[in-house]
SERO-4910 file (N, C-alpha, C, O; in steps of 0.05 Angstrom, whole numbers):
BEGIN
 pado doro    nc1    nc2    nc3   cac1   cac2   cac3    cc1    cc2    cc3    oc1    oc2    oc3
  Unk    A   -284   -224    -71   -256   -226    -66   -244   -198    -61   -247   -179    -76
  Unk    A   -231   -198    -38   -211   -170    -41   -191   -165    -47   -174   -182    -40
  Unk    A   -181   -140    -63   -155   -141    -75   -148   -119    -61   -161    -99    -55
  Unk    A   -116   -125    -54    -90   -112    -48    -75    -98    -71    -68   -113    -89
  Unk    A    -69    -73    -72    -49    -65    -91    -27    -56    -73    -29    -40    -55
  Unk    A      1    -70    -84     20    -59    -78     38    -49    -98     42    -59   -120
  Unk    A     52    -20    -85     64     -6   -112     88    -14   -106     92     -8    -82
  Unk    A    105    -23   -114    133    -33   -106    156    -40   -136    147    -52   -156
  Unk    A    179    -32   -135    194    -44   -160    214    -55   -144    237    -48   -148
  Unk    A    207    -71   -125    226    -96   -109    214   -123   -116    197   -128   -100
  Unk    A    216   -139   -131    199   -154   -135    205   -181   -112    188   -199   -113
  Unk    A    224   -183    -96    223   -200    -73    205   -184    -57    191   -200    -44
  Unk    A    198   -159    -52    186   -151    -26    153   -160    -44    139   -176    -32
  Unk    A    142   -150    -70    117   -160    -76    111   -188    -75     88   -196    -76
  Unk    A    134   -207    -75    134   -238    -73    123   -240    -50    101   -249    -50
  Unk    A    133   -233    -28    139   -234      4    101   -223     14     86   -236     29
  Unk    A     96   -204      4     62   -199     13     52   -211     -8     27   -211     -7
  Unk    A     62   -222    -31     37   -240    -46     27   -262    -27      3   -268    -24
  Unk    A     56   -277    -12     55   -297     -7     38   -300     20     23   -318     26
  Unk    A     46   -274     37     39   -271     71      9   -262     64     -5   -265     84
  Unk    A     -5   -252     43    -29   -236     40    -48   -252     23    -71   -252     33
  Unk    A    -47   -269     -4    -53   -279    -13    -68   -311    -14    -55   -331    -16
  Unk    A    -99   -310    -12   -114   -335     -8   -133   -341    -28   -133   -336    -52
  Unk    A   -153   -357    -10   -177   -352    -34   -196   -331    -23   -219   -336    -28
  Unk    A   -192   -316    -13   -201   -288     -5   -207   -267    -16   -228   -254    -21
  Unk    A   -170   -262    -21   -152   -240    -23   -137   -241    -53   -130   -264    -61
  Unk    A   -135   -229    -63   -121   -232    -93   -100   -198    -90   -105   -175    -88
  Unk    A    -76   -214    -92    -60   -185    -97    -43   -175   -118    -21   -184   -125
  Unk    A    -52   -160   -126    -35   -147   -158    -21   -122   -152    -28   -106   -135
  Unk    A      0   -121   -166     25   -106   -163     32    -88   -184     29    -96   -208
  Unk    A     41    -64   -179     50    -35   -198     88    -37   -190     96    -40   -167
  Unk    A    102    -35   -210    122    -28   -206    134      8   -207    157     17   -208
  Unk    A    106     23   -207    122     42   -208     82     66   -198     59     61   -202
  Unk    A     96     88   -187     69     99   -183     50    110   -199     27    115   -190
  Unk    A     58    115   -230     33    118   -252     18     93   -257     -6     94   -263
  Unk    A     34     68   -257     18     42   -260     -3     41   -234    -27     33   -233
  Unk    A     15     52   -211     -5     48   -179    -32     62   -187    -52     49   -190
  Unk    A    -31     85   -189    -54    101   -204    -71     98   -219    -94    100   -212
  Unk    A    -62     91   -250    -80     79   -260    -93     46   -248   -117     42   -252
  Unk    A    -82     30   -240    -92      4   -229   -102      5   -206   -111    -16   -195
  Unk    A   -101     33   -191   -118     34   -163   -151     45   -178   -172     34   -173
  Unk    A   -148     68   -197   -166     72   -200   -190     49   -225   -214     54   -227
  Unk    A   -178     30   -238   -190     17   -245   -200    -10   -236   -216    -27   -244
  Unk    A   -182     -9   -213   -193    -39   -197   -208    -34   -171   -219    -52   -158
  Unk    A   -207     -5   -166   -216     -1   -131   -210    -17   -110   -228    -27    -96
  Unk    A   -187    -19   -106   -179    -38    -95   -181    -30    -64   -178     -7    -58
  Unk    A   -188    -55    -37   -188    -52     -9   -163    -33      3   -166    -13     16
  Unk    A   -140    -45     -6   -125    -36      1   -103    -34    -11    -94    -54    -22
  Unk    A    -82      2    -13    -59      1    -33    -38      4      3    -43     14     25
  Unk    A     -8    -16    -12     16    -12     -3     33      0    -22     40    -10    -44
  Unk    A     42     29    -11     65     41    -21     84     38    -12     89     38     12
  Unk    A    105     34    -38    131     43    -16    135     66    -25    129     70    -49
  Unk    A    144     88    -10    155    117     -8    175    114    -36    167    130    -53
  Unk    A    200     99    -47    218    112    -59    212     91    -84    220     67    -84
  Unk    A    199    101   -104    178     93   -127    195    102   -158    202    125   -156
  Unk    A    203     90   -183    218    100   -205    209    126   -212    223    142   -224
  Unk    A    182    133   -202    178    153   -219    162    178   -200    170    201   -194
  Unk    A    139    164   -194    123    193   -174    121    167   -149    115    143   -147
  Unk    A    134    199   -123    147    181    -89    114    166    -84     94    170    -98
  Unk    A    116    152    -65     98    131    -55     81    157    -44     60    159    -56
  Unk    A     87    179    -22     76    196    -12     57    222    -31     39    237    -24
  Unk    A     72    220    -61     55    233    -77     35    225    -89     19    243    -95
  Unk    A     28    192    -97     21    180   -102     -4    178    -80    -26    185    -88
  Unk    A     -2    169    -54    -21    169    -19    -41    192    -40    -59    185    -55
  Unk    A    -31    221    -35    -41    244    -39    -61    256    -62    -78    274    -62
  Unk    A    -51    241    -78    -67    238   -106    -93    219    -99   -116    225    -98
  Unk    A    -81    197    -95   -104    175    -85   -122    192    -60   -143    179    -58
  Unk    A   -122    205    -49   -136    224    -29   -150    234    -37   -173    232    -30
  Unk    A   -140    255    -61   -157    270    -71   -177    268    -98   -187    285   -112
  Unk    A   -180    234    -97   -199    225   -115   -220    212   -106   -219    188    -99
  Unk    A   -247    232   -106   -268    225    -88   -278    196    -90   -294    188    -73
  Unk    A   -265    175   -118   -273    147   -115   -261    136   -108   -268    113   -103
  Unk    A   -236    146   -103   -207    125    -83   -201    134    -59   -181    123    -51
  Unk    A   -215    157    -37   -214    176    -18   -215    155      6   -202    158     27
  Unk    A   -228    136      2   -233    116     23   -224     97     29   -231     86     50
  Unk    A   -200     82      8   -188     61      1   -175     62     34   -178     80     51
  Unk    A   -159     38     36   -140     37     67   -113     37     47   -110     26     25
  Unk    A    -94     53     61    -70     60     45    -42     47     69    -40     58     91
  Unk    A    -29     31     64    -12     32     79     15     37     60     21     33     36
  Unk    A     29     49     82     70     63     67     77     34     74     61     24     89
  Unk    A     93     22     68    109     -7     61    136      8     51    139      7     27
  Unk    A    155     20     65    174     27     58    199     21     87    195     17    110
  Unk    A    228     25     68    248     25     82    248     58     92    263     58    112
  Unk    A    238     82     86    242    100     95    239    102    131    216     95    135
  Unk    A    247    106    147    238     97    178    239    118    194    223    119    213
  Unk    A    259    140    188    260    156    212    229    176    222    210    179    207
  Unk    A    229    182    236    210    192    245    188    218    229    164    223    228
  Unk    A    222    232    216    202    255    192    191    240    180    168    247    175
  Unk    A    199    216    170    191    198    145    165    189    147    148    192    129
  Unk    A    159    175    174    137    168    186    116    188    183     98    184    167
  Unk    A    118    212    197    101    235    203     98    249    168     80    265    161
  Unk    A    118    239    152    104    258    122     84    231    112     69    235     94
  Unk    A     85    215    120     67    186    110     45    196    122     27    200    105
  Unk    A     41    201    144     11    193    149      9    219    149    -15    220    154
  Unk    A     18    251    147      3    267    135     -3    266    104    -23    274     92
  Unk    A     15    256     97     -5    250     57    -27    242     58    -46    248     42
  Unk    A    -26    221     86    -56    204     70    -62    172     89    -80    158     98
  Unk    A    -39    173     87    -36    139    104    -55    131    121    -67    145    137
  Unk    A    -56    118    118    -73    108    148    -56     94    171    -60     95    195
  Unk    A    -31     79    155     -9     67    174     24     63    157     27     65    132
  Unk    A     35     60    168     72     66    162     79     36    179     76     32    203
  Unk    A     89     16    157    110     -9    166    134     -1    155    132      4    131
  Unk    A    154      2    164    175     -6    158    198    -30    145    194    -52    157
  Unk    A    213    -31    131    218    -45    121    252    -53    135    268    -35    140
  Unk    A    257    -76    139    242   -102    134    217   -111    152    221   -114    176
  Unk    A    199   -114    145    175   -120    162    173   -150    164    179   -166    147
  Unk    A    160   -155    191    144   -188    199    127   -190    185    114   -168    184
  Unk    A    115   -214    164    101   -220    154     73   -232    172     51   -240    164
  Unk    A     83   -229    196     66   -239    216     55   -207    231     40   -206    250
  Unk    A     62   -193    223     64   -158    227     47   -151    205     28   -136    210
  Unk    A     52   -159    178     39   -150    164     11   -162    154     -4   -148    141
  Unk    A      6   -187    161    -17   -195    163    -33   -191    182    -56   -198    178
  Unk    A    -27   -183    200    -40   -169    227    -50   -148    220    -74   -142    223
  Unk    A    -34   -134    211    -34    -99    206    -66    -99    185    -88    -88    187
  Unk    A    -54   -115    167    -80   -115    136   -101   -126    148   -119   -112    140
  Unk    A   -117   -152    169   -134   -160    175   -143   -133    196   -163   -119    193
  Unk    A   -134   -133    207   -138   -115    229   -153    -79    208   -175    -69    211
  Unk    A   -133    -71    193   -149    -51    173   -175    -56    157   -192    -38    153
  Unk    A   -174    -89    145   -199    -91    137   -216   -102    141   -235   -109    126
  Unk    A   -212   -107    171   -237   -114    190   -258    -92    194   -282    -95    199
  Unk    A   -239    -58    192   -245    -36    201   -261    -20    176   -280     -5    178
  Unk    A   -249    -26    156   -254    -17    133   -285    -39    128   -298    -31    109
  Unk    A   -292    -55    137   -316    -65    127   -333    -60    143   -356    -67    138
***
């Protein structure tokens, strides 16, 4: 089974990719804040983490960066899941670490594209 972590303290937006991401596949578990992302990325190894950029405690982008620099999470597929959009915002995402930047509000038909399509690549 593969698991999704998303770091999010929106709990409609973690409803919304439980629901668009979630099968008998896929199992997705959720951090409301980026020390929970951290510790539960590094004890689940999870396929794939969604950040959002603006996090209670450490930003979604500090969090990417950390996860980078941990030679057992270095490989994970990281996507930004944030309302942040403008273009700096974009370009500091995928220099942390990202592999891809959705914007928020996103197609759930966008975002299941996006995640099959990454871990088609990732396998």
């Amino acid at each position: 089974m593969l698991t999704i972590l998303i770091a999010d303290d929106e709990a409609h937006v973690v409803e919304l990719v439980r629901v668009t991401l979630e099968d008998n596949r896929v199992r997705v578990v959720a951090a409301p804040d980026g020390a929970t992302a951290l510790d539960m990325a590094a004890e689940l190894e999870p396929e794939l983490i969604l950040l959002d950029v603006n996090l209670p405690d450490i930003s979604g982008l500090e969090v990417c960066r950390r996860l980078r620099r941990d030679p057992s999470l270095a490989g994970v597929r990281i996507v930004m899941l944030t309302a942040a959009a403008q273009q700096d915002d974009i370009a500091r995402g995928l220099a942390a670490g990202a592999n891809h930047y959705l914007t928020k509000p996103f197609s759930p038909v966008r975002l299941l594209s996006l995640v099959e399509g990454l871990l088609r690549r990732a396998a």
